[in-house]
GUGUNU-792065 format. One record per residue (C-alpha): residue number from 1; residue in one letter; x, y negated, z negated. Coordinates in nm, 3 decimals. Example, Ala and Ser with C-alpha at 12.3 -4.5 7.8 and 13.67 -1.06 7.14 Angstrom:
% GUGUNU-792065
 pos code       x       y       z
   1    A   1.230   0.450  -0.780
   2    S   1.367   0.106  -0.714
***
This chain:
% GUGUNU-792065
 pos code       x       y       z
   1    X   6.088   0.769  -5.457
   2    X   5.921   1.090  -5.441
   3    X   5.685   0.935  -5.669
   4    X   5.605   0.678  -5.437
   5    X   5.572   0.897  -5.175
   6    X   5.333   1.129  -5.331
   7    X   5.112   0.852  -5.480
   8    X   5.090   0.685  -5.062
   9    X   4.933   1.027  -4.986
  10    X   4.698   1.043  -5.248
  11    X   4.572   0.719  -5.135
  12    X   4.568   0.795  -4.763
  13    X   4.388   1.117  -4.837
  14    X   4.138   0.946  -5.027
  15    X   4.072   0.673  -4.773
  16    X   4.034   0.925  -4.486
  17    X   3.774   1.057  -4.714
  18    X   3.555   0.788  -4.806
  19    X   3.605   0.675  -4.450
  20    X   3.418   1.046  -4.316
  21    X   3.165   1.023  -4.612
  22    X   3.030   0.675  -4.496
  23    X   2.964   0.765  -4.129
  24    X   2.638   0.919  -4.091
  25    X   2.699   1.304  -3.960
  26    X   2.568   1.344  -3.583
  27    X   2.237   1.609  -3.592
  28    X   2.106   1.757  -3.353
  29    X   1.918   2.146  -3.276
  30    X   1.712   2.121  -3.568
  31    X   1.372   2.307  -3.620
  32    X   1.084   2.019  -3.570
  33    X   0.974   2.061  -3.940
  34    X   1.319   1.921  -3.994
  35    X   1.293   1.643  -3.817
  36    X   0.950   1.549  -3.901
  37    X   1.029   1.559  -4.296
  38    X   1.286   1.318  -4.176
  39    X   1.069   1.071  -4.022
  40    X   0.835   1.110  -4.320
  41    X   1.142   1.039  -4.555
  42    X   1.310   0.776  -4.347
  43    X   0.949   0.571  -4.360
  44    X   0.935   0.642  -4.761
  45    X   1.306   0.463  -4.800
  46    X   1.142   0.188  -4.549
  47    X   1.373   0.232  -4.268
  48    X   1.179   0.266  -3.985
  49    X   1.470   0.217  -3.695
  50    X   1.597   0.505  -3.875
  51    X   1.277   0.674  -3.842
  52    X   1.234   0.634  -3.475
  53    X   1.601   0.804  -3.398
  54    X   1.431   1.136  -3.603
  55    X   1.107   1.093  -3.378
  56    X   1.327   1.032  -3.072
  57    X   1.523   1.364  -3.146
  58    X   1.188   1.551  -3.279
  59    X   1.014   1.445  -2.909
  60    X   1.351   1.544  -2.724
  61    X   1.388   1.889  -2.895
  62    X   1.074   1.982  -2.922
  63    X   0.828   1.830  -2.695
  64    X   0.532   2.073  -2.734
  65    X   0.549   2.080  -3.147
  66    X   0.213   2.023  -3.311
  67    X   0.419   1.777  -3.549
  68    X   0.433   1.495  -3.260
  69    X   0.077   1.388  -3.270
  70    X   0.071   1.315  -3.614
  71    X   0.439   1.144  -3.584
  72    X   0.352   0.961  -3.346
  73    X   0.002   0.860  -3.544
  74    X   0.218   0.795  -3.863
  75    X   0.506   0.602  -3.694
  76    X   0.253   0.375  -3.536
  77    X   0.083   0.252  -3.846
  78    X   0.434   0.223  -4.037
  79    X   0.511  -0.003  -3.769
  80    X   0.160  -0.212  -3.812
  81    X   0.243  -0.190  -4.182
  82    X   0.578  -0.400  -4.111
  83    X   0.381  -0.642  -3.897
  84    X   0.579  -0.547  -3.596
  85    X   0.265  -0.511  -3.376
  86    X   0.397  -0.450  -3.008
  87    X   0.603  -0.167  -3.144
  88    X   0.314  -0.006  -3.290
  89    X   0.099  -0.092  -2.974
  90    X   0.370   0.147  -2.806
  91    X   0.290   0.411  -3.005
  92    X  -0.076   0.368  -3.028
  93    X  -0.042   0.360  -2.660
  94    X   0.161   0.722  -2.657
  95    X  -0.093   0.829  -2.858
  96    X  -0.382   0.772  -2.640
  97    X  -0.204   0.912  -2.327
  98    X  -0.068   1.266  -2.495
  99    X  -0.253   1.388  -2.798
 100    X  -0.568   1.217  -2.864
 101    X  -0.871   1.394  -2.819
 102    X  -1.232   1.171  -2.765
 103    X  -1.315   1.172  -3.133
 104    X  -0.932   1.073  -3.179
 105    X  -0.908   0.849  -2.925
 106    X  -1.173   0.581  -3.063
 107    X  -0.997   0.503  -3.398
 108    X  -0.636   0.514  -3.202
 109    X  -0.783   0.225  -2.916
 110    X  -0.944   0.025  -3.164
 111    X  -0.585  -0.001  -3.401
 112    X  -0.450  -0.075  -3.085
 113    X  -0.661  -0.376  -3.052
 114    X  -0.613  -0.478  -3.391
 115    X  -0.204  -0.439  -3.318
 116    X  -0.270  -0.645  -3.027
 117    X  -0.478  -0.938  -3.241
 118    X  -0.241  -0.928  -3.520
 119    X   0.045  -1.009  -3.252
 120    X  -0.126  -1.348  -3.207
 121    X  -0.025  -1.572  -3.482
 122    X   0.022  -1.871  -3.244
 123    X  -0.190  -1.809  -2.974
 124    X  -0.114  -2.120  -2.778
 125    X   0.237  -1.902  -2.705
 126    X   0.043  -1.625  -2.482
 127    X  -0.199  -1.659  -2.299
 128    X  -0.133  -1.319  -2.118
 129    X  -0.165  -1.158  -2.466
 130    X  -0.467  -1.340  -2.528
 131    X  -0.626  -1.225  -2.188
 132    X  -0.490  -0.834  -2.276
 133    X  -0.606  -0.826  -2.624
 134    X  -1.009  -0.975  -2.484
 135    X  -0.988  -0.722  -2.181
 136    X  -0.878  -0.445  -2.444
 137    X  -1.209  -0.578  -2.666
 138    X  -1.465  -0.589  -2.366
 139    X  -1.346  -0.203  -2.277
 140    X  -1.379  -0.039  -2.614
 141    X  -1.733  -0.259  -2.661
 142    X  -1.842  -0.055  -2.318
 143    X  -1.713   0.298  -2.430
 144    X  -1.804   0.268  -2.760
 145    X  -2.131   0.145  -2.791
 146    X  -2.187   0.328  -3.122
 147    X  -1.865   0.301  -3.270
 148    X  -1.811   0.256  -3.678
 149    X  -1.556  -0.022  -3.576
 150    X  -1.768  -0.214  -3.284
 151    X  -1.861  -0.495  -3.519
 152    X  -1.487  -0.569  -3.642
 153    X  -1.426  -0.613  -3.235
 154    X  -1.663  -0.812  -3.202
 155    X  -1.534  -1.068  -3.482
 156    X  -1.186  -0.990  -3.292
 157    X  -1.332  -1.097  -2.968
 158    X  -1.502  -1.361  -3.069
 159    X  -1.183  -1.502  -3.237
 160    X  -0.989  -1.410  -2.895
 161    X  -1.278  -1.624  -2.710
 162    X  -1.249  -1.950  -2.932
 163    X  -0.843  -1.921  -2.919
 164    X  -0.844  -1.877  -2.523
 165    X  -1.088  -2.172  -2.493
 166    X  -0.895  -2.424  -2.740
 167    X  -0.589  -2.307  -2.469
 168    X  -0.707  -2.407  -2.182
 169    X  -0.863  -2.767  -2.395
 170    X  -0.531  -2.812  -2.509
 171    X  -0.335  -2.740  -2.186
 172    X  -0.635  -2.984  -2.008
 173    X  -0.548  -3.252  -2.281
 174    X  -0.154  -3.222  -2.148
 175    X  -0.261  -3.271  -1.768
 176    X  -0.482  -3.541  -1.895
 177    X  -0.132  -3.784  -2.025
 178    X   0.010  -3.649  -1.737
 179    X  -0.227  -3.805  -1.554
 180    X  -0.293  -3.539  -1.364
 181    X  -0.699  -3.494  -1.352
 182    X  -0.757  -3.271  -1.121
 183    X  -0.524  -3.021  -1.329
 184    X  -0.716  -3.129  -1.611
 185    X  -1.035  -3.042  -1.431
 186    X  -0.980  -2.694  -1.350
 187    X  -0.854  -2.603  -1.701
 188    X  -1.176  -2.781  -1.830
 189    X  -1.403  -2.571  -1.613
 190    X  -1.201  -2.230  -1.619
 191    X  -1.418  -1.999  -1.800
 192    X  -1.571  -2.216  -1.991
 193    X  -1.752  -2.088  -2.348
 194    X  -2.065  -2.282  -2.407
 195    X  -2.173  -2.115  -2.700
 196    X  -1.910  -2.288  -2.893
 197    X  -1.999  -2.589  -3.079
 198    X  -1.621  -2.779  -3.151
 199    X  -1.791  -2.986  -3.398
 200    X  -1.845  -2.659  -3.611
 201    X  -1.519  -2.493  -3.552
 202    X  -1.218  -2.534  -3.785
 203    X  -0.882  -2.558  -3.638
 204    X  -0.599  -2.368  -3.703
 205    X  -0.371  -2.532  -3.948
 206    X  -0.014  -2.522  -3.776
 207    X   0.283  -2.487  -4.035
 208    X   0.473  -2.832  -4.104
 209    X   0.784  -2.682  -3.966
 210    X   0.629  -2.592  -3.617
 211    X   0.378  -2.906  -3.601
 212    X   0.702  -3.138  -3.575
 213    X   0.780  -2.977  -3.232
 214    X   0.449  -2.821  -3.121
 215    X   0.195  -3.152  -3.276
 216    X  -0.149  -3.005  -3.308
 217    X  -0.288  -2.972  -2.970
 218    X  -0.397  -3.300  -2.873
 219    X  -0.053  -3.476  -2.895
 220    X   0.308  -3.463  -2.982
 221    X   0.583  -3.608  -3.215
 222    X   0.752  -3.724  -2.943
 223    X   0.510  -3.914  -2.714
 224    X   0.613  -4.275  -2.854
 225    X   0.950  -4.215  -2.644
 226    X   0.681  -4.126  -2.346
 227    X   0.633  -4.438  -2.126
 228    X   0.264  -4.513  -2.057
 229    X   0.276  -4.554  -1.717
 230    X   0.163  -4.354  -1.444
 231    X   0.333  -4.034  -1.325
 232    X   0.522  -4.108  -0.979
 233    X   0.545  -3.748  -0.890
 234    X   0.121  -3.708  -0.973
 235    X  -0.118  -3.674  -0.643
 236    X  -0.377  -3.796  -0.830
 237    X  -0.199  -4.118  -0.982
 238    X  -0.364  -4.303  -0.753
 239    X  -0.591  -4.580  -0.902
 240    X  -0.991  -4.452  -0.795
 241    X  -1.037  -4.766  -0.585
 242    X  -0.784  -4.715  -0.347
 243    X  -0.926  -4.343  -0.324
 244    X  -1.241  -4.470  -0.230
 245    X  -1.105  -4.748   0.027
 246    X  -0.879  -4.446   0.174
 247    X  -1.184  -4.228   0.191
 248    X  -1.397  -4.517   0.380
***
């Protein structure tokens, strides 16, 4: 029995601690060095959440350290690196507002843009984005006149341009079955790019898995179960003679 007995404590000793080893130990008052080596060593093991709680405590602790700027730098292209874009717009974006001087600044708005582009890989999802990312372009183009990376905005913008045009086509195209012209109308004439030539431009190749739901622009999988009639709740249904014998 006593056997017993002294065996069920060895156990429960050894499960209470496992059970302590496996939670991670709660830090906190460290020296920034600390925290930064963290950060660096957190990215290295490719845990970047992990790597944002050191930064978090490294910006709480000790917000006038010389370490932030180029945490906050690093942490921003780790998060570009893992293609998680608006995350390393944020920090791109803290950059800009707290450490970067003008020399600094350039290279930190123009990755910015780049995070922003990169965010896009549907663009017929955000429009907003879209609109952000070719505001973004315009402004650097204006500051920067002279800047190393004005040509790679310009292929950025131009790219932006094309993708916000074939938007409003395609969203023209919808009002268009709709029957809904005068919709179709304004998206047709809303800033309209007449540099670009359709008949030269390539389309973007949407994934088999996406082009069941999404089709490619012009029409969908499901419009056979659409009736082709007109749309009763559509102002502009009505057939152009009658519009004309109204307006007489």
């Amino acid at each position: 029995m006593k056997l017993k007995t002294n065996i069920l404590l060895l156990l429960l000793c050894g499960l209470i601690f496992f059970s302590g080893c496996s939670k991670d130990v709660e830090e906190y008052n460290k020296p920034a060095v600390y925290w930064y080596s963290k950060i660096i060593e957190s990215i290295s093991n490719g845990n970047i959440e992990k790597a944002d709680n050191y930064y978090s405590s490294l910006q709480g602790e000790h917000i006038g350290s010389p370490l932030l700027p180029e945490a906050t730098m690093i942490l921003a292209i780790a998060h570009m690196n893992e293609e998680e874009y608006l995350l390393s717009e944020h920090f791109f974006n803290e950059y800009i507002k707290r450490y970067a001087n003008p020399n600094e600044k350039e290279f930190a708005e123009f990755m910015k843009i780049k995070a922003k582009y990169l965010a896009l890989p549907n663009p017929w999802r955000d429009q907003v984005l879209i609109q952000e990312a070719i505001v973004e372009g315009e402004n650097f183009k204006k500051l920067y006149p002279h800047s190393a990376y004005y040509a790679i905005v310009e292929s950025i913008l131009t790219n932006l341009y094309m993708a916000d045009a074939a938007l409003n086509e395609n969203i023209a195209d919808l009002y268009t079955r709709l029957d809904k012209p005068r919709s179709a109308d304004f998206y047709k004439n809303i800033k309209p790019q007449p540099w670009i030539d359709w008949n030269e431009i390539e389309r973007a190749n949407t994934a088999w898995y996406r082009a069941w739901f999404e089709g490619d622009g012009t029409e969908s999988w499901y419009g056979f179960m659409v009736p082709d009639t007109k749309s009763v709740v559509s102002r502009n249904s009505a057939p152009q003679e009658n519009k004309n014998n109204i307006e007489q």
